[in-house]
C-alpha positions in Angstrom: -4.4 28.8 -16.9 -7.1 26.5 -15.5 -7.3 26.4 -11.7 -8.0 23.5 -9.1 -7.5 21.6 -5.7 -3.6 21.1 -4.8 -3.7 17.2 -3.9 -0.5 16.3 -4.7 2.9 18.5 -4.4 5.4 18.8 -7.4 5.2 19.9 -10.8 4.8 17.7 -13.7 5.3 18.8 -17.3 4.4 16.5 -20.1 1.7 16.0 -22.9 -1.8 15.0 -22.5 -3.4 12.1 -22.8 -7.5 12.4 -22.1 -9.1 9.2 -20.3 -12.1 8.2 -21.1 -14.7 5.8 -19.5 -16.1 3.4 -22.3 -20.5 3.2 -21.8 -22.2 0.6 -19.3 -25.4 1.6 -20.7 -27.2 -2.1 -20.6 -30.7 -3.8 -21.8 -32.6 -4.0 -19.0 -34.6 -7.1 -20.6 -32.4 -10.8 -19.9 -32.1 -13.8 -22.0 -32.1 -16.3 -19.4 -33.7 -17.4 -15.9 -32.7 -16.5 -12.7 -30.4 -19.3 -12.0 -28.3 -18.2 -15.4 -28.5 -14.6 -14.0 -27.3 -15.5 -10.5 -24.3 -17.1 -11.9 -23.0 -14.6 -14.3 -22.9 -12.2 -11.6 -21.2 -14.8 -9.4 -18.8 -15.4 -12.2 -18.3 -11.6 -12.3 -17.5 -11.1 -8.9 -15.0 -13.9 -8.4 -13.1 -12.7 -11.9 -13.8 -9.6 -10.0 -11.9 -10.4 -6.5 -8.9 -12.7 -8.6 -8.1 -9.5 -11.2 -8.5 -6.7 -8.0 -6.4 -9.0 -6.1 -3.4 -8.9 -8.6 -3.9 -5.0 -8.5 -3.8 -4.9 -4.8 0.1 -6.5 -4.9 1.1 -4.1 -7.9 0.0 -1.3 -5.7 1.6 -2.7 -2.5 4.6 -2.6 -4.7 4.9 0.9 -6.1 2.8 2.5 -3.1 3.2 0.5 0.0 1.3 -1.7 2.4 -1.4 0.7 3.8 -2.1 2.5 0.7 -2.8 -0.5 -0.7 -5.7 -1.2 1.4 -7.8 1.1 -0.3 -7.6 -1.4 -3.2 -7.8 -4.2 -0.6 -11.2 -3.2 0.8 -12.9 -3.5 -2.6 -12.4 -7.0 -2.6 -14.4 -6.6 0.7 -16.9 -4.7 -0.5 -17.8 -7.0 -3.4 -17.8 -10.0 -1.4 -20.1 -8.6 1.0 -22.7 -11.3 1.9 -25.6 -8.3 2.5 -24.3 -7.1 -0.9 -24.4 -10.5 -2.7 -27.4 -11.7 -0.9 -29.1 -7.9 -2.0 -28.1 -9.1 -5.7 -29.6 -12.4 -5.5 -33.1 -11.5 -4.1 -33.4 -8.4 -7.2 -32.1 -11.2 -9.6 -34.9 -13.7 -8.2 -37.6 -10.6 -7.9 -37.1 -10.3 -12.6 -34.1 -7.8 -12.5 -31.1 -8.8 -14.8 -28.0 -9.5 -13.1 -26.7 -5.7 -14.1 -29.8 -4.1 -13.1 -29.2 -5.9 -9.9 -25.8 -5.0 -9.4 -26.7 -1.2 -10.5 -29.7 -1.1 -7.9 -28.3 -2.8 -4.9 -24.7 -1.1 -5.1 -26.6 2.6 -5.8 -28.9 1.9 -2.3 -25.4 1.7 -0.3 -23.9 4.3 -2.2 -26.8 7.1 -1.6 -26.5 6.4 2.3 -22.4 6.3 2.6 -22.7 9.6 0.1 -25.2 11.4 2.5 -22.5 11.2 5.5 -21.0 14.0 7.0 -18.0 11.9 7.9 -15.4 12.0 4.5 -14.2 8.9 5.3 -17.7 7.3 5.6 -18.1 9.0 2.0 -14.8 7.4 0.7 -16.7 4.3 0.6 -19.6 5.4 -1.1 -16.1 6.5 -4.0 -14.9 3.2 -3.6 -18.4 1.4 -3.7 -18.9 3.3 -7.1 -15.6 1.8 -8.6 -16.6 -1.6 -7.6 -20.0 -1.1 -9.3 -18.0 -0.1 -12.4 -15.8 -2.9 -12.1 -18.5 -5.3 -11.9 -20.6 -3.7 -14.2 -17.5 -3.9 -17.1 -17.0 -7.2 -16.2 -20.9 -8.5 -16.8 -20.9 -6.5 -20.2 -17.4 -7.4 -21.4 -16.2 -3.9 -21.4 -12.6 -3.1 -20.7 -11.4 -0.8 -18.1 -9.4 1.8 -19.4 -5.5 0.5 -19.2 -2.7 2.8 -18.9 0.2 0.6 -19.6 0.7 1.8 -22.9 1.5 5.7 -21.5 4.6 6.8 -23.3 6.7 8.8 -21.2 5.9 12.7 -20.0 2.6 11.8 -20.0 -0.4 14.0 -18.2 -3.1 12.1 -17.1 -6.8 14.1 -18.0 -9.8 12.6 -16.8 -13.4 13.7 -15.5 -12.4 11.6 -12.5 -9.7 8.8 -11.5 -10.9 5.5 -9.8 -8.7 4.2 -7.0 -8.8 0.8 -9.7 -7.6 2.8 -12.3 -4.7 4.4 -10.1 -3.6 0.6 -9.5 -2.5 0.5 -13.0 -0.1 4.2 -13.5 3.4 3.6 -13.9 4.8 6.5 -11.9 8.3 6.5 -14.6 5.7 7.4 -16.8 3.0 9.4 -15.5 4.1 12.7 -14.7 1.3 15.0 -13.7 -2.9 14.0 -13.0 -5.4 16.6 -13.7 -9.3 15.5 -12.9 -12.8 17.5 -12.8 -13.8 15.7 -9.6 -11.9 15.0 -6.2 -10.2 16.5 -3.5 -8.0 16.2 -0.7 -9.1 13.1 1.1 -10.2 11.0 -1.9 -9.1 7.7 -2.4 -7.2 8.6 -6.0 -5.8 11.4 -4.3 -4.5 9.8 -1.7 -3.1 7.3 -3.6 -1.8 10.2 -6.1 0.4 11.1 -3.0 1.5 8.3 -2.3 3.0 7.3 -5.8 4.6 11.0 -5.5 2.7 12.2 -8.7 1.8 15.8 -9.2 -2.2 16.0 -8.8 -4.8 18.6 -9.5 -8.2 18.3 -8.7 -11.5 19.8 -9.3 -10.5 21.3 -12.5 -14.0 22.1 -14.2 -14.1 21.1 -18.1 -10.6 19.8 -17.8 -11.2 17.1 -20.2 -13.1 19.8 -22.8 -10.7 22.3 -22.2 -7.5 20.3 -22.6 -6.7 18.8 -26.4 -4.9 15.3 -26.5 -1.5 15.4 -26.8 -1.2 19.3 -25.7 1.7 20.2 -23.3 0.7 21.5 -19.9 2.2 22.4 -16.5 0.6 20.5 -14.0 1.2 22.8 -10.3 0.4 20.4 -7.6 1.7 22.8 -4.9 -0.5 25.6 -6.2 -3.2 23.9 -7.5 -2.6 25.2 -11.4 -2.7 23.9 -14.6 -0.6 26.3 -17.3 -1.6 25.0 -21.3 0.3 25.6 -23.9 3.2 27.5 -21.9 5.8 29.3 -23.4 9.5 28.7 -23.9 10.5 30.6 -20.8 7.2 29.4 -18.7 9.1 25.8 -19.1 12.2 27.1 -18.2 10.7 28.7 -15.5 9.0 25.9 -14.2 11.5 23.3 -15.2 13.4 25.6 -12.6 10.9 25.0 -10.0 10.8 21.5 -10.2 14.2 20.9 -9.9 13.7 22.7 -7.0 11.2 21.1 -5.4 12.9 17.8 -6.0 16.0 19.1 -4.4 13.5 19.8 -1.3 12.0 16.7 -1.2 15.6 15.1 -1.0 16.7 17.5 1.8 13.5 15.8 3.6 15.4 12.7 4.2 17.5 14.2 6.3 14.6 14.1 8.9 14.1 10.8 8.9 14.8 9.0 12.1 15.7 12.3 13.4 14.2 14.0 16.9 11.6 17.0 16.2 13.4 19.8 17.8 12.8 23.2 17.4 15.2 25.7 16.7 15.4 26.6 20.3 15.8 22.6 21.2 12.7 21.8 22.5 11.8 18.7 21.9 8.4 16.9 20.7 6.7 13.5 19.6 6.0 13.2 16.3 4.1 10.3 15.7 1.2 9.0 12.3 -2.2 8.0 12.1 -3.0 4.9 10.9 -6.4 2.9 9.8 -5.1 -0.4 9.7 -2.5 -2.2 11.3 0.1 -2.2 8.7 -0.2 1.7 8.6 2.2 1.1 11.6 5.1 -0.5 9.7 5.1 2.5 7.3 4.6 4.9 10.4 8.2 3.9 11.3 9.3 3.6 7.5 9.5 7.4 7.7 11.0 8.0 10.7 7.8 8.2 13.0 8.5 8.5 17.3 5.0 5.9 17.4 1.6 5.7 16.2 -0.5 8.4 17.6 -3.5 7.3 16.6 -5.1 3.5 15.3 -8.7 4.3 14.6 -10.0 0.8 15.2 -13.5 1.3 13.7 -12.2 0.1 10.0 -11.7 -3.5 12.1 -15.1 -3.3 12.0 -16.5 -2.3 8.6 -17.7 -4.2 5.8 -18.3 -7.2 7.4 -21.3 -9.4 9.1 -20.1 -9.6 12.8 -18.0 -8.1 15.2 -14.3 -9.3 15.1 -13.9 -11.3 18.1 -11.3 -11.0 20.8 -8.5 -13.3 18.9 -8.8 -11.1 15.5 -8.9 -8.1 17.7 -5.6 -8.9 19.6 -3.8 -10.2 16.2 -4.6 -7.1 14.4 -3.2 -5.2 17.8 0.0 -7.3 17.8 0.5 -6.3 14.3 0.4 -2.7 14.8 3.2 -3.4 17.7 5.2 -5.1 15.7 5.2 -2.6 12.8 5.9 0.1 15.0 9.7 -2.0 15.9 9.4 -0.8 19.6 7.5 2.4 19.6 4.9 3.0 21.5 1.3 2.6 19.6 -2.1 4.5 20.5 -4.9 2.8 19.9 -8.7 4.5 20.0 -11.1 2.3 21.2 -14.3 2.1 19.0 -15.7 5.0 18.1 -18.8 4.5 16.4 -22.0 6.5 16.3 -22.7 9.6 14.5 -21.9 9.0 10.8 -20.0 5.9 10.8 -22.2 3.0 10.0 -21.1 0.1 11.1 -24.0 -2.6 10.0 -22.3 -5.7 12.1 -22.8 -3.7 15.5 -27.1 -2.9 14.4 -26.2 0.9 15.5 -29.7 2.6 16.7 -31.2 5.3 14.4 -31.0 8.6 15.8 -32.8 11.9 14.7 -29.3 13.4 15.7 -26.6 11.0 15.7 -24.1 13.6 16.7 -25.4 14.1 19.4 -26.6 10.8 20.3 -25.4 7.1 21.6 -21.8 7.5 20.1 -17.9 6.6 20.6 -17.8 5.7 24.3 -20.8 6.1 25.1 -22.0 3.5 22.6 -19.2 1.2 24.1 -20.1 1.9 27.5 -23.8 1.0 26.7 -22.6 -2.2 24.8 -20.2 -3.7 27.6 -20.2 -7.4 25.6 -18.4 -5.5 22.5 -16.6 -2.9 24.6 -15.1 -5.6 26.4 -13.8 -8.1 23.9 -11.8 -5.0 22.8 -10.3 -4.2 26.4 -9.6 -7.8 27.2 -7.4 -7.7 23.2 -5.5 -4.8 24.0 -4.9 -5.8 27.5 -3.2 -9.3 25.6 -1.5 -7.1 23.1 -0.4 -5.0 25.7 2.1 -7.8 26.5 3.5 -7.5 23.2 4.9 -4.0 23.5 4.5 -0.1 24.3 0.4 0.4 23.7 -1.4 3.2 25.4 -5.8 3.4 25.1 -7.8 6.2 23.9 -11.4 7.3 24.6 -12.8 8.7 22.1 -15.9 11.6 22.6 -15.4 11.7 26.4 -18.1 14.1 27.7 -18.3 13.4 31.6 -15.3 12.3 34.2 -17.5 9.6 35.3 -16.9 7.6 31.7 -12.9 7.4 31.7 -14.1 5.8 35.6 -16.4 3.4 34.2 -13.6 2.4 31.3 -11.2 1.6 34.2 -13.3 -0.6 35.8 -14.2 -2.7 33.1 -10.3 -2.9 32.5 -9.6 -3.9 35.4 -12.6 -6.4 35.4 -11.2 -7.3 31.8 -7.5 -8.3 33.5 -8.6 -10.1 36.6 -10.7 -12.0 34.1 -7.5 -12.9 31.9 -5.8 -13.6 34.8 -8.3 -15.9 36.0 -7.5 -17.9 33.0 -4.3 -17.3 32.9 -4.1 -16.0 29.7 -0.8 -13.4 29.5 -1.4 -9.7 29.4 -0.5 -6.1 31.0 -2.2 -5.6 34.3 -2.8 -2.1 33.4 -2.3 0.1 30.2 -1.7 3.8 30.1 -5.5 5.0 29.4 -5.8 8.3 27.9 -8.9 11.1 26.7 -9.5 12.0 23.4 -10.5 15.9 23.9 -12.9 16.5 21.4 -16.2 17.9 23.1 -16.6 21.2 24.5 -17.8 19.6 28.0 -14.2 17.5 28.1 -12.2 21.3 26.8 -14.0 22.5 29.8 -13.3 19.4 32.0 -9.9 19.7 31.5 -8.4 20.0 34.5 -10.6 17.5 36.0 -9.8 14.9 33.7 -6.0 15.7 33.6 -6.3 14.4 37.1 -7.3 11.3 36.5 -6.1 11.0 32.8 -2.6 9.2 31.8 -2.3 11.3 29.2 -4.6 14.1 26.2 -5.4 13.7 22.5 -6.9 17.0 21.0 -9.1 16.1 17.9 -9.4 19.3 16.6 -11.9 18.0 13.8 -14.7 17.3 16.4 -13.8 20.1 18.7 -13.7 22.4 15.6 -17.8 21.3 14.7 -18.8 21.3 18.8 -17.5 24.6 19.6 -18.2 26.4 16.6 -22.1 24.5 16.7 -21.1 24.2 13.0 -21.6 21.2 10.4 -18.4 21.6 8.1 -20.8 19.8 5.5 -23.3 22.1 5.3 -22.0 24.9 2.6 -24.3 27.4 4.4 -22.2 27.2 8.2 -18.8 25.9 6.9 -17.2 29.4 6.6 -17.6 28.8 10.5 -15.3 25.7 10.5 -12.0 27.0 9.9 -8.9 26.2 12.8 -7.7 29.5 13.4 -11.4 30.8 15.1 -10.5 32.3 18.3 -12.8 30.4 20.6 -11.0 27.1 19.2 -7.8 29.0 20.0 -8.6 29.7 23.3 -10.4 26.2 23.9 -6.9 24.7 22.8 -4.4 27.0 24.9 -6.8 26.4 28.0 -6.6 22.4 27.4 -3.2 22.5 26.7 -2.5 24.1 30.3 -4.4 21.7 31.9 -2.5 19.2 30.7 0.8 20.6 31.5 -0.3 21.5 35.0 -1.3 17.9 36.1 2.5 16.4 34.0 0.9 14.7 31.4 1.4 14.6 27.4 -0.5 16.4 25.2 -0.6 15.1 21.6 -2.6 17.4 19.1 -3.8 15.0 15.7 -6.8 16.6 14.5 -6.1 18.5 10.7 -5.1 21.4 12.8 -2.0 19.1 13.6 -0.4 19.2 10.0 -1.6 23.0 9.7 2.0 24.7 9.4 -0.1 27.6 10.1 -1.0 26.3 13.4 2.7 24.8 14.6 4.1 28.0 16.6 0.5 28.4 18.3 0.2 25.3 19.5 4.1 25.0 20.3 3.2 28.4 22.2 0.4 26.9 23.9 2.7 24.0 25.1 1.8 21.0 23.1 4.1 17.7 23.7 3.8 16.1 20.5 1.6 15.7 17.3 0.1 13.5 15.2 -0.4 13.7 11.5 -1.1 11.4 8.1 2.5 9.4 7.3 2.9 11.6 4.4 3.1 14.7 6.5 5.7 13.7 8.8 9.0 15.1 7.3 7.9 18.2 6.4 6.1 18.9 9.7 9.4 18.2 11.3 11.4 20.4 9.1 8.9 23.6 9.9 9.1 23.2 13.2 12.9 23.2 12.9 12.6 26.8 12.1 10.7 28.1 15.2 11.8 28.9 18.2 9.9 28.8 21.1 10.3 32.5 21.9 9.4 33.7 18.4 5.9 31.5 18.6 5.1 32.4 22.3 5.2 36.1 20.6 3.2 34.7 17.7 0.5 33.2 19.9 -0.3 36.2 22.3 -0.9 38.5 19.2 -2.8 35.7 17.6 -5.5 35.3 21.0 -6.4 39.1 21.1 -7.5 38.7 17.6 -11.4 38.7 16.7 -12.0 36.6 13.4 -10.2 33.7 12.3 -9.5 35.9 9.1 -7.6 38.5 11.3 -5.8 35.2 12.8 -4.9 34.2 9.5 -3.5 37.7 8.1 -1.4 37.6 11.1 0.1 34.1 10.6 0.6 34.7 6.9 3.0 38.1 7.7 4.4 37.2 10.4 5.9 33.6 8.4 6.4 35.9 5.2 8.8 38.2 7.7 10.5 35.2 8.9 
């Protein structure tokens, strides 16, 4: 049995067929002048963008709007005018149009793989692909196709491309295995979403593992069986029957309320990226978007979008959402994500430096072309604001009056929009957990993002393999930190809405239904089953949960707890 990362539930059984990445080795000498250079990798990139773009509607097809984004965003990438303009100048400066694409693409990739921030480092992921893509195209290579997969077939690869994943046929494919990846990768995402069983991080998958073979792929346990028995198939053929029988009794909770079994009632609402992560939010049975992290409006482009791209993007999400209400962060920038178009200052510790709203509050001319869109879009239907990395009362104060300077402006000009939008606090630094009560007061409503919170309070980079031990959600001074937050909250009759990871921990449900969370917010995919576990708690049985659980002293203890007390139930 070879063991890995469990990216995507269910269990696939089927034969294996290895993938394998032809050479882009290339002469470094060219034949032509620079002119001839500049237009083959023109050429390249435009057969580039026309081939991706067919991929991105086969995608949208089998995988859905959002998810196909990922693929989307490549077309971005290679169009990028820094990007292209990067190209030209090594192409003038003697470098062949591949050693220019290999050079310029590699000086973006070693900063995006550097972050701290995964989904700053999914771009260096997809920024690779592109360079393959390109690269393939400039040498006349093909890309490895997987049309011709005969049934029951386990994919085997060193790693999976998110260009790649455009082209499985899910009737087909019926299990992924793959040396590199995890959780939040693009290809793993994208496994998830296609519903096929995934396995990451297997080492020497594709030495250990013989074409043609038959393997058990476990993506619930993260386990690859080879060459399994007769009653090992059985076995497992039992289990998957099972699991499909599960996954069909999820349905059930679509469209449903998320009550527990005591009838309590909560929100359960998805985070989205981009605006038509809202439509698929609802798809599943979502109470709203809980969170529109409006930084990707931002990315991968020259300049800012203005106030009329801004407020169409907005109306988007509201429409998507059919009615339900929709959350929207206002930039939050700084720290690890770059965002070129906005010239963010270099900082010996960004973390800690000019970031979220503090950057917007030093940048009023950005900060308010975003206010004055939502305040338009506000018109359209049920949005509520977000600050993100609020550290000091005095900066949800300073948001409201550039709101309100934002709608007498609009009215001014008569230009429709809400006078005023419910304006929340994303509690994410210690100095807000500490604040609480303060900002409760003035506050329409809380966002816990545990993620942040997690790394502040615990003085821990979860990137650095030396602390992260330290970054886990079940250490007691995060517990505490949450309860005390929590209460705050509920004191001063306002929502609280937890949608860091800690959100889709099932670990973490009865604790933070103990503490008296409102609602939840959690990746589209997670939805269902979150709603089913909490089904199964009542509010007693997790109060009792939750008191053991804060006079513990290690996260481990915390954790030995959680797992009896569920095993029990």
């Amino acid at each position: 049995m070879l063991q890995g990362i469990a990216v995507s539930q269910g269990i696939g059984l089927g034969r294996v067929m290895l993938l394998e990445e032809h050479s882009l080795a290339f002469d470094f000498s060219r034949s032509g002048g620079a002119q001839a250079e500049r237009q083959r990798f023109h050429l390249a990139a435009e057969s580039f963008r026309t081939h991706t773009a067919r991929q991105v509607e086969q995608l949208r097809m089998c995988a859905g709007y959002e998810d196909s984004l990922i693929l989307e965003s490549h077309i971005d990438m290679a169009c990028d005018p820094d990007l292209m303009d990067q190209v030209d100048r090594l192409i003038d400066e003697g470098a062949c149009a591949e050693q220019a694409v290999q050079e310029a693409c590699d000086g973006y990739i070693e900063i995006f793989s550097q972050s701290h921030d995964e989904l700053t480092r999914l771009r260096a992921e997809d920024l690779r692909d592109v360079r393959s893509a390109l690269l393939s195209i400039l040498l006349g290579v093909e890309k490895p196709g997987l049309c011709q997969a005969p049934r029951g077939t386990v994919l085997v690869a060193k790693e999976l491309s998110p260009s790649v994943m455009s082209g499985i046929d899910k009737e087909n494919i019926v299990g992924i295995i793959t040396e590199t990846g995890g959780m939040v990768s693009h290809s793993s995402i994208l496994a998830r979403a296609l519903g096929i069983p995934t396995v990451c991080g297997v080492a020497g998958a594709a030495a250990k593992l013989q074409k043609n073979s038959f393997v058990i792929v476990d993506g619930t346990r993260g386990e690859v069986i080879c060459s399994p028995a007769a009653n090992v198939i059985a076995d497992y053929n039992q289990r998957r029957e099972a699991f499909m029988a599960q996954r069909s009794r999820m349905k059930y909770f679509i469209n449903r309320k998320t009550l527990s079994a005591s009838g309590e009632e909560y929100s359960l609402a998805c985070n989205i990226t981009m605006p038509g992560g809202a439509a698929r939010a609802a798809a599943v049975g979502a109470d709203g978007v809980g969170l529109f992290r409006t930084e990707y409006l931002f990315m991968n482009r020259q300049t800012p979008p203005d106030e009329e791209e801004q407020f169409a993007a907005y109306t988007q999400a509201l429409e998507g959402a059919e009615g339900r209400p929709v959350t929207i962060r206002t930039l939050d920038v700084g720290g690890d994500k770059n965002t070129p178009c906005l010239a963010l200052p270099q900082e010996e510790n960004p973390f800690l430096g000019l970031r979220g709203i503090r950057w917007c509050l030093a940048n009023p001319e950005v900060f308010s072309v975003q206010l004055r869109a939502l305040l338009r879009a506000g018109a359209e239907g049920s949005l509520r604001v977000m600050l993100p990395m609020v550290s000091a009362l005095a900066e949800l104060r300073q948001t409201k009056e550039l709101l309100a300077k934002a709608a007498a402006q609009l009215t001014a000009q008569g230009v429709p929009h809400r006078a005023e939008l419910p304006l929340g606090v994303m509690i994410e630094t210690p100095a807000a957990a500490l604040m609480a009560d303060q900002l409760a007061q003035e506050a329409d409503f809380f966002s816990i993002g545990t993620n942040d919170l997690t790394s502040y309070i615990m003085a821990c980079d979860r990137g650095n393999p030396q602390v992260a031990e330290l970054y886990h959600p079940l250490q007691p001074p995060l517990l505490r930190s949450l309860q005390h937050i929590i209460r705050c909250a509920r004191q001063a009759g306002i929502p609280v809405t937890v949608c860091g990871e800690a959100a889709a921990d099932h670990r973490m449900l009865p604790l933070l239904m103990a503490f008296g969370a409102t609602g939840f917010s959690v990746p589209a995919g997670e939805l269902l089953e979150l709603r089913h576990v909490l089904s199964h708690w009542t509010l007693k049985d997790a109060q009792q949960l939750a008191r053991q659980a804060l006079d513990m002293d290690s996260p481990q203890q915390v954790e030995a707890l959680l797992t009896e007390y569920q095993e029990e139930e």
